[in-house]
Steps between C-alpha positions, in 0.01 A plus 500: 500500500616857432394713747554897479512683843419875442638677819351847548333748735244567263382833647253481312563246257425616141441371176902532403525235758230324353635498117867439601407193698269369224714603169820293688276227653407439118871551392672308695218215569467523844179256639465774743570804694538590804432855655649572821421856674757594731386563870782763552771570197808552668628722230173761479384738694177393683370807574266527203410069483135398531452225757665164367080362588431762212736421298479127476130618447547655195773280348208205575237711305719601214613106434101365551424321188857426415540095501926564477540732775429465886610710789668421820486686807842286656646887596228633623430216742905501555478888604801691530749597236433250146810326441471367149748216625234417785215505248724239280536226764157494593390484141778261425318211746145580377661455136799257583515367117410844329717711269453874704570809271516855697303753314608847536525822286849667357446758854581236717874490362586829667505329836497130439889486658316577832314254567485233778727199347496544150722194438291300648198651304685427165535125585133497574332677217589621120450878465246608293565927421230663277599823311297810671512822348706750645767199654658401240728117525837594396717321715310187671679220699581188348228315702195659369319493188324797282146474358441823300085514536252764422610866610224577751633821701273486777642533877327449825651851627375650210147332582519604900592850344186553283265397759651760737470767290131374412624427115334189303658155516213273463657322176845433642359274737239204470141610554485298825810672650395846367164460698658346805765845530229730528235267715831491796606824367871397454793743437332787552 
């Protein structure tokens, strides 16, 4: 089985999330993927992060209907900092046999040195780095593969942004999400 993990803090998740994961689950052939919101990202500021209950909210709404992808809430229930390296060993014995792919956009490289066991990490997982716009993949390590997908330049800052200045951003996330923002009036 090949099994994408797609690591985030989705805050809010949007629908760049969405196509990435799909456009490489197709690519690659992955039987399915994995979204993981983070409980706390130890490299982001938390100040302006929805509760991880709301967020693994919204990542569950925007993937309803999707047969390939599921979400886990292993972090959340975890609590403290999300170590990606803690997230692979428990998904390792839930999936001793599977082939685990981390999903992550071309941002992630500007910090990926700094995180908890990275050696360890490589022997666990193949990287999987999709092209975002504005981060451009020059220079990538050795131990991670490129998938050049559909440009979609949509950000979650970007997204908390809008709403607080009271600007439209109903189509950059999925109906359900959209809805859900303004019910719990998030990021305001």
């Amino acid at each position: 089985m090949k099994l994408g993990i797609l690591g985030g803090t989705f805050n809010p998740i949007h629908v760049g999330h969405l196509i990435m994961a799909e456009e490489i689950r197709e690519k690659l052939s992955f039987d399915h993927v994995i979204f993981v919101p983070t409980f706390l990202p130890p490299h982001k500021d938390s100040s302006d992060i929805a509760s991880a209950g709301d967020r693994y909210k919204m990542v569950k709404m925007a993937i309803e209907g999707n047969k390939y992808f599921s979400v886990s809430d292993i972090e959340i229930k975890r609590k403290g900092p999300s170590f990606t390296i803690d997230t692979l060993g428990e998904l390792r014995k839930v999936y001793p046999k599977a082939e685990l792919f981390f999903i992550t956009g071309s941002d992630l490289l500007n910090y990926l040195d700094e995180w908890k066991d990275l050696d360890e990490i490589i022997k666990m997982v193949k990287f999987i780095v999709a092209t975002r716009p504005g981060y451009p993949l020059e220079k990538i390590p050795s131990y991670i593969s490129k998938i050049n997908i559909r440009a979609v330049d949509i950000s979650a800052f970007e997204i908390r942004k809008s709403i607080r200045e009271g600007k439209s951003f109903r189509y950059l996330v999925p109906d359900k999400v959209f809805r859900y923002i303004l019910r719990k009036r998030l990021y305001i």
